[in-house]
LOVO-619122 format. One record per residue: residue number from 0; x, y, z of N, C-alpha, C in turn. Coordinates in Angstrom, 2 decimals, always signed. Layout:
BEGIN
{k: NUM	n_X: X	n_Y: Y	n_Z: Z	ca_X: X	ca_Y: Y	ca_Z: Z	c_X: X	c_Y: Y	c_Z: Z}
...
! end
This chain:
BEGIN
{k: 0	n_X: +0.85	n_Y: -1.17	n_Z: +0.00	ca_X: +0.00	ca_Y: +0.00	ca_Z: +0.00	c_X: +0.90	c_Y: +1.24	c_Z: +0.00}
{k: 1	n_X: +0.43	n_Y: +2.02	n_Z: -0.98	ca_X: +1.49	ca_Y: +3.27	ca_Z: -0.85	c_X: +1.39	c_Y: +4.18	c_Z: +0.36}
{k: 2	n_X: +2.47	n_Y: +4.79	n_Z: +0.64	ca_X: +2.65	ca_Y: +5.81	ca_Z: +2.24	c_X: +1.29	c_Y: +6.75	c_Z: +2.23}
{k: 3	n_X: +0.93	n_Y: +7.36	n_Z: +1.31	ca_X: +0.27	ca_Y: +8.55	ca_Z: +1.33	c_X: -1.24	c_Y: +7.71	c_Z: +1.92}
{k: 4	n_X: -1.63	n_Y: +6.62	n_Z: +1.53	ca_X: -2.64	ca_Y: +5.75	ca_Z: +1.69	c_X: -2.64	c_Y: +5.27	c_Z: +3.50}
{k: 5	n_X: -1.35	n_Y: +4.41	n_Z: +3.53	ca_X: -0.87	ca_Y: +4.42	ca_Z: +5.32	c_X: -0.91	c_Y: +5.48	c_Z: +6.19}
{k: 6	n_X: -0.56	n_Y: +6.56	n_Z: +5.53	ca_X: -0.50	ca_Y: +7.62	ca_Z: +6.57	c_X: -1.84	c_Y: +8.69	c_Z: +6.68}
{k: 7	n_X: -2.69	n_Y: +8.40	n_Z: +5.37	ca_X: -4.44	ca_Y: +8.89	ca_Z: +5.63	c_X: -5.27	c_Y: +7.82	c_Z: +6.57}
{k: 8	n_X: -4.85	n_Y: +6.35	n_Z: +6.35	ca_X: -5.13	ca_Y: +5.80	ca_Z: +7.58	c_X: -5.15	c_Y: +5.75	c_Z: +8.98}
{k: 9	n_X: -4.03	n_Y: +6.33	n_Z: +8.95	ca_X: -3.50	ca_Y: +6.17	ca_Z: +10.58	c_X: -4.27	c_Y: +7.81	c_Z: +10.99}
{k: 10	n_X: -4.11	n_Y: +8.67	n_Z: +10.35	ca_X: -4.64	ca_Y: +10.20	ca_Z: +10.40	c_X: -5.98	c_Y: +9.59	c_Z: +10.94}
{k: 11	n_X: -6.58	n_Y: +9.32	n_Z: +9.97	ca_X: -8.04	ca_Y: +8.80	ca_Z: +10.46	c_X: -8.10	c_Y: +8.26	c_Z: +11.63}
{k: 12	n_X: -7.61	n_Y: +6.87	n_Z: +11.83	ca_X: -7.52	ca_Y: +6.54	ca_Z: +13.19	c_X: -7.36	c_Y: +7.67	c_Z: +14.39}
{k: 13	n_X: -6.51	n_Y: +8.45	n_Z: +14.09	ca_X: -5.85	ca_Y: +9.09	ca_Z: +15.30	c_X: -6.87	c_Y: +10.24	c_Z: +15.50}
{k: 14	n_X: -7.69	n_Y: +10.81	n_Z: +14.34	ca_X: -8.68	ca_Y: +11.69	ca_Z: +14.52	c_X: -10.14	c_Y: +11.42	c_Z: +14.99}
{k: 15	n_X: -10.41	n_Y: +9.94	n_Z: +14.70	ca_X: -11.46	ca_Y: +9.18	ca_Z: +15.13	c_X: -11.16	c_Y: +8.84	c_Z: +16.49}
{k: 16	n_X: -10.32	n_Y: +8.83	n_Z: +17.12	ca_X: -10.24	ca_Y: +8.89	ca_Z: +18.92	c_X: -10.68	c_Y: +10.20	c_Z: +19.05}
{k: 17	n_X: -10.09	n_Y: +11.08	n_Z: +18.84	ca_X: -10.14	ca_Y: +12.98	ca_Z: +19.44	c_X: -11.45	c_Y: +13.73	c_Z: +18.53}
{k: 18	n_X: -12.34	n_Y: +13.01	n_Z: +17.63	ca_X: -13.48	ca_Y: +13.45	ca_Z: +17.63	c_X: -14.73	c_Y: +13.69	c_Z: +18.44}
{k: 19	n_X: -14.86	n_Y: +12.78	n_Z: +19.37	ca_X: -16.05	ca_Y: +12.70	ca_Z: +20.61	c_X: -17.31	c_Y: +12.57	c_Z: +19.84}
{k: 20	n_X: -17.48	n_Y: +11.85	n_Z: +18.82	ca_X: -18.78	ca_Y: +12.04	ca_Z: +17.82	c_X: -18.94	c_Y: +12.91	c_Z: +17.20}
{k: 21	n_X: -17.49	n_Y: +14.15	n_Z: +17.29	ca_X: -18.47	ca_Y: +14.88	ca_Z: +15.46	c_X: -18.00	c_Y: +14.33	c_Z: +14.23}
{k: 22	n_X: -17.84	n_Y: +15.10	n_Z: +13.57	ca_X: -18.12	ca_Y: +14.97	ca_Z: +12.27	c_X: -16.56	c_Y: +14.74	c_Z: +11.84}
{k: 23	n_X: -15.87	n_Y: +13.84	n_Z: +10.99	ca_X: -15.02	ca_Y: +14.32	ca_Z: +10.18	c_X: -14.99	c_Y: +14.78	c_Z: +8.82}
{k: 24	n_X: -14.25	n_Y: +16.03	n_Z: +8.52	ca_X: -14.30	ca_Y: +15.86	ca_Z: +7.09	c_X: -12.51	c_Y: +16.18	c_Z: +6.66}
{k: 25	n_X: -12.95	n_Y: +15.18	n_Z: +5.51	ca_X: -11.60	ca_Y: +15.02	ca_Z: +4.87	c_X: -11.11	c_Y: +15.76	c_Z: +3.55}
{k: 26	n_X: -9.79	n_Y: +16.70	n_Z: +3.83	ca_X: -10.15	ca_Y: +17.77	ca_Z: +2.15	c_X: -9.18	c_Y: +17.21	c_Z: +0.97}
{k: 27	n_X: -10.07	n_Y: +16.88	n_Z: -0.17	ca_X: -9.71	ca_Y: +15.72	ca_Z: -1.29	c_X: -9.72	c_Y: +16.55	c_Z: -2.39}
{k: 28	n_X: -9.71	n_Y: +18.04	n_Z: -2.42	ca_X: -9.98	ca_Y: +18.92	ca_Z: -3.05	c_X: -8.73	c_Y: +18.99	c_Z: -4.20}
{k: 29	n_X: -7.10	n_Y: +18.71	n_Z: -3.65	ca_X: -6.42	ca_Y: +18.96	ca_Z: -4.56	c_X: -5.62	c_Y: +17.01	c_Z: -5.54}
{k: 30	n_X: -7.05	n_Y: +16.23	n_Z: -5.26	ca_X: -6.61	ca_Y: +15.37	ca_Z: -5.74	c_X: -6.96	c_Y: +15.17	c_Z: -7.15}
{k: 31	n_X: -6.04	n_Y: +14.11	n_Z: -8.07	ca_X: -6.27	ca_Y: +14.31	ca_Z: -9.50	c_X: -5.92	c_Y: +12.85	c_Z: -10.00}
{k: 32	n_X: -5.93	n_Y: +11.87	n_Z: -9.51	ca_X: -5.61	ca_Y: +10.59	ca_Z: -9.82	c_X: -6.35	c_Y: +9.71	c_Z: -7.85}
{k: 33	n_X: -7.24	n_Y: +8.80	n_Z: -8.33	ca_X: -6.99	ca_Y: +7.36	ca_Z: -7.24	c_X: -7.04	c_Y: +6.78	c_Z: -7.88}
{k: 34	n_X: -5.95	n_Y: +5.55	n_Z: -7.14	ca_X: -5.88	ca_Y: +4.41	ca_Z: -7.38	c_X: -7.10	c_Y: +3.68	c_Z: -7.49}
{k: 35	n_X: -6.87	n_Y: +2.04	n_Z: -7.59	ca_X: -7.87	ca_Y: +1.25	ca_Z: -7.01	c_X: -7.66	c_Y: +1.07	c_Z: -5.75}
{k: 36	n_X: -6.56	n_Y: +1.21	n_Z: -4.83	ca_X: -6.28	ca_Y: +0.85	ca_Z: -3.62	c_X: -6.74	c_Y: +2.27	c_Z: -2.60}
{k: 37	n_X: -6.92	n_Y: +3.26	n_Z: -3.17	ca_X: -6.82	ca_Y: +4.17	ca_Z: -2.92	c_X: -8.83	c_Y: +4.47	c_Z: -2.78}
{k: 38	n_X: -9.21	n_Y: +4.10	n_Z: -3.92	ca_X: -10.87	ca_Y: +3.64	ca_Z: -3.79	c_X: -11.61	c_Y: +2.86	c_Z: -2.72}
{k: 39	n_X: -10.48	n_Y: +1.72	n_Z: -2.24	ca_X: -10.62	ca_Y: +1.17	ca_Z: -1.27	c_X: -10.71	c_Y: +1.29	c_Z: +0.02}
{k: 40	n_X: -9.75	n_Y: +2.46	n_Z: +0.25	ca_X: -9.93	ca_Y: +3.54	ca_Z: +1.56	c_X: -10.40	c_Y: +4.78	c_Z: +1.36}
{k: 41	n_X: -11.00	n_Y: +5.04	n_Z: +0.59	ca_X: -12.28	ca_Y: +5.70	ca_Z: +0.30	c_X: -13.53	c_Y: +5.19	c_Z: +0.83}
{k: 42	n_X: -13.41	n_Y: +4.07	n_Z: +0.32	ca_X: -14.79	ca_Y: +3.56	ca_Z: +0.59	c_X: -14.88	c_Y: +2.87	c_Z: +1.75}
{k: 43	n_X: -14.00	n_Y: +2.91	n_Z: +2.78	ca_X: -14.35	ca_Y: +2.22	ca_Z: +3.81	c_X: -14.15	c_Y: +3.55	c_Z: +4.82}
{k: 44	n_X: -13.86	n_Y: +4.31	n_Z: +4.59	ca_X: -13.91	ca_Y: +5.67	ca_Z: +4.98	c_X: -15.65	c_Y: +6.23	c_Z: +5.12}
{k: 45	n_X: -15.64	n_Y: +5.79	n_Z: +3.86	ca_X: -17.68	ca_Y: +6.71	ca_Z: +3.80	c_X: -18.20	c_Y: +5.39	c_Z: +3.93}
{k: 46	n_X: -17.99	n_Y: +4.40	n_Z: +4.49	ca_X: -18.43	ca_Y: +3.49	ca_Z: +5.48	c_X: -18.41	c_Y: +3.61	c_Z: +6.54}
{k: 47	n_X: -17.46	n_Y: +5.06	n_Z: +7.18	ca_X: -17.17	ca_Y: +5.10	ca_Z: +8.58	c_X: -18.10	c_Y: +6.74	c_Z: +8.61}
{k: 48	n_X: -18.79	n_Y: +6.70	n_Z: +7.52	ca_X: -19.46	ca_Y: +7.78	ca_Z: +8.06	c_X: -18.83	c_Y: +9.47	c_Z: +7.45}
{k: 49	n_X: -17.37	n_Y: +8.77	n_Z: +6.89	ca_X: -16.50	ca_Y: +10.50	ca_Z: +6.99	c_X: -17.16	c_Y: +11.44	c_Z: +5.99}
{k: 50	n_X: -16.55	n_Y: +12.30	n_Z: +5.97	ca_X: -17.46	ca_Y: +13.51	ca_Z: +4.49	c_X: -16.18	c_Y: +14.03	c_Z: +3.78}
{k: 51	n_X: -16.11	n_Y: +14.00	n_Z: +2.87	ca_X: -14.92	ca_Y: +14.59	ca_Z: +2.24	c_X: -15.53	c_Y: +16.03	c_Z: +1.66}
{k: 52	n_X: -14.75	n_Y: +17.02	n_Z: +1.45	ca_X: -14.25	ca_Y: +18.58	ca_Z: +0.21	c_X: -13.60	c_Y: +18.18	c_Z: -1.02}
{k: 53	n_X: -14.28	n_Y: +18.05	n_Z: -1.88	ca_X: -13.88	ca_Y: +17.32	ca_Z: -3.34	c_X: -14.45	c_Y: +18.62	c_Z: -4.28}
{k: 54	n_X: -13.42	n_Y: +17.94	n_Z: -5.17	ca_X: -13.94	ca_Y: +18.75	ca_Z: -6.73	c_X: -14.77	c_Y: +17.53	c_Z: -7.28}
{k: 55	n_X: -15.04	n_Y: +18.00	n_Z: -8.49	ca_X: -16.11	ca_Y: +17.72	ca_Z: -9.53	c_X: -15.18	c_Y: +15.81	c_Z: -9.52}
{k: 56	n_X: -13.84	n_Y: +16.10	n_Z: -9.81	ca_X: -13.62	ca_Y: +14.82	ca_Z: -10.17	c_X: -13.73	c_Y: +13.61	c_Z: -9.23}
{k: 57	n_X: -13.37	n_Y: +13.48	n_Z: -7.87	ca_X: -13.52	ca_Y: +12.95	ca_Z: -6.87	c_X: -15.19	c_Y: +12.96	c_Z: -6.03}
{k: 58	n_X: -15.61	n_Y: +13.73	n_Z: -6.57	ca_X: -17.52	ca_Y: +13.74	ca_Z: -6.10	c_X: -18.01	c_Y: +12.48	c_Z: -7.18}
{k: 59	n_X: -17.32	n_Y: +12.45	n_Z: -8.58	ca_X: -17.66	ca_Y: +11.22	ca_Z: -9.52	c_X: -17.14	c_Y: +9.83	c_Z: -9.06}
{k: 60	n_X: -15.70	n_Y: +9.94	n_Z: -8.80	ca_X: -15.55	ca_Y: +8.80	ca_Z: -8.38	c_X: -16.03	c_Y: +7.94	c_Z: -6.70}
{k: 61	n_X: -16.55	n_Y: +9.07	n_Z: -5.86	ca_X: -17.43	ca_Y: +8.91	ca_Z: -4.77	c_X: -19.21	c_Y: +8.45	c_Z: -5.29}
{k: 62	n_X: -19.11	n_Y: +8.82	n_Z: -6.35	ca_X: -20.40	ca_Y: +8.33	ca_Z: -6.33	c_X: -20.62	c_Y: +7.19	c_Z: -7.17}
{k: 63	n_X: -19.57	n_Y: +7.11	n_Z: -7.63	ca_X: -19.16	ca_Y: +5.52	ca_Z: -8.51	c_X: -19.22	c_Y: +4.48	c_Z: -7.49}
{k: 64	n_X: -17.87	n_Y: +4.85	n_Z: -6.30	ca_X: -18.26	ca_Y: +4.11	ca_Z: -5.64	c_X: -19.50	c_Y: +3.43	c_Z: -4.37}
{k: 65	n_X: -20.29	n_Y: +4.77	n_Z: -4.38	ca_X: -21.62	ca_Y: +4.66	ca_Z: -3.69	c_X: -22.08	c_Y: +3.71	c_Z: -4.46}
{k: 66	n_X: -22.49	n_Y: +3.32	n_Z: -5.71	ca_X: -23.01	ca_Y: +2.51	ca_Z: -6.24	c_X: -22.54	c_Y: +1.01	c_Z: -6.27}
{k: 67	n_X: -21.24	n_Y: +1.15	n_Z: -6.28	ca_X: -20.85	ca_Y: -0.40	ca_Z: -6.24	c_X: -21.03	c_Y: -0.50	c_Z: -4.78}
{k: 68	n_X: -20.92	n_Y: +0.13	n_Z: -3.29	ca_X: -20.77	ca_Y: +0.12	ca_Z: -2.45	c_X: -22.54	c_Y: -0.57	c_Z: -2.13}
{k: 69	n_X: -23.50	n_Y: +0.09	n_Z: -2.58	ca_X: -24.80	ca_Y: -0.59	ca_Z: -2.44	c_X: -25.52	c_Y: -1.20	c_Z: -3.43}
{k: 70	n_X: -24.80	n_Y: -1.01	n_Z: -4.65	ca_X: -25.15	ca_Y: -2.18	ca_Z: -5.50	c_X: -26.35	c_Y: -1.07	c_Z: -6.30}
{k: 71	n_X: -26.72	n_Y: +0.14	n_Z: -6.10	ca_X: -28.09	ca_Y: +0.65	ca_Z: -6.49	c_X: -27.35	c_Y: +1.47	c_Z: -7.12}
{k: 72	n_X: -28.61	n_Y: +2.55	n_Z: -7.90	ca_X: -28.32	ca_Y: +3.76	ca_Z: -8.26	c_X: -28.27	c_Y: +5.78	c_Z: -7.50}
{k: 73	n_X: -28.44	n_Y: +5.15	n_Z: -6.26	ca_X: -28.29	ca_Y: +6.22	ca_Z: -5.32	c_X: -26.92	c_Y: +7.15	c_Z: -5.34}
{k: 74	n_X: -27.25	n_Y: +8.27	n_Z: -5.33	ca_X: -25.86	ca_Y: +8.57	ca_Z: -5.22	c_X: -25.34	c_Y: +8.67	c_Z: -4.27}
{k: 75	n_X: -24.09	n_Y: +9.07	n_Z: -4.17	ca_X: -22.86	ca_Y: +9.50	ca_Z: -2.61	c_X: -22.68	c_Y: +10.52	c_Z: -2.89}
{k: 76	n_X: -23.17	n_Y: +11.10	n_Z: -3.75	ca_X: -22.27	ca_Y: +13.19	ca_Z: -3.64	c_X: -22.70	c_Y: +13.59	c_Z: -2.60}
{k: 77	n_X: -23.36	n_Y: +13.69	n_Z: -1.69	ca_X: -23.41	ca_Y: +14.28	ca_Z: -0.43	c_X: -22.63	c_Y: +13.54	c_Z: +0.62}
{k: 78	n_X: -21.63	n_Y: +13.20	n_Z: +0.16	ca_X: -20.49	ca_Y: +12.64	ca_Z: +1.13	c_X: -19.39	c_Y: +13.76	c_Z: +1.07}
{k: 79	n_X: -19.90	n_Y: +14.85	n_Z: -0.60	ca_X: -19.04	ca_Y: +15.59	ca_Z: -0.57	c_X: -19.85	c_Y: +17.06	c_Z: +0.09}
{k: 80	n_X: -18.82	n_Y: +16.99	n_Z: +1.31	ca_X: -18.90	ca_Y: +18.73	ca_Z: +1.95	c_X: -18.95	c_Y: +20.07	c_Z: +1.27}
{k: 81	n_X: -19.65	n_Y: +20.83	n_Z: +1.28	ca_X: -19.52	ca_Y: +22.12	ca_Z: +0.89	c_X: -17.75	c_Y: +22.42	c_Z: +0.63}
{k: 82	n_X: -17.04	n_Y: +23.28	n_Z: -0.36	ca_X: -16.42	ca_Y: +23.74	ca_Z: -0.14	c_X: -15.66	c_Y: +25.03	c_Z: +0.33}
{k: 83	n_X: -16.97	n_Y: +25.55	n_Z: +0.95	ca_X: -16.39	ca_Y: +26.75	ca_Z: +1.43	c_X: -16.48	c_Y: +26.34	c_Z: +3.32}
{k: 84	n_X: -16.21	n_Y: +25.24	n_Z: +3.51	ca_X: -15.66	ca_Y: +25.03	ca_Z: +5.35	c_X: -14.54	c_Y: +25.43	c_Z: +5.32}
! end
């Protein structure tokens, strides 16, 4: 698994203790390539509830994977946060 992937993991982890139940959101705003491995902790991410700040391109591939994630045609763009937080 590449570092950048290990070390959004462990971030998560370490922010999911020091949340107390709010909200996380994650900013995905200056990304321009995922992997498939990288889809993978995505999606178990907005399995954990998180919200990402995405552009246009990463709100598509979030809602790509909403669909394989439930098998339907629902979307996941409201996983993506406003970007003006």
């Amino acid at each position: 698994m590449p570092i950048a992937l290990i070390e959004l993991a462990t971030a998560y982890q370490t922010a999911k203790v020091d949340l107390q139940n709010r909200e996380l959101i994650v900013d995905l705003r200056s990304l321009t390539a995922i992997s498939s491995e990288g889809q993978d902790v995505l999606l178990q991410l907005m399995n954990e509830k998180v919200k990402f700040l995405c552009g246009v391109y990463v709100k598509e591939v979030l809602r790509q994977l909403g669909r394989k994630r439930r098998g339907s045609l629902r979307d996941d763009a409201d996983k993506c946060a406003d970007s003006d937080i």
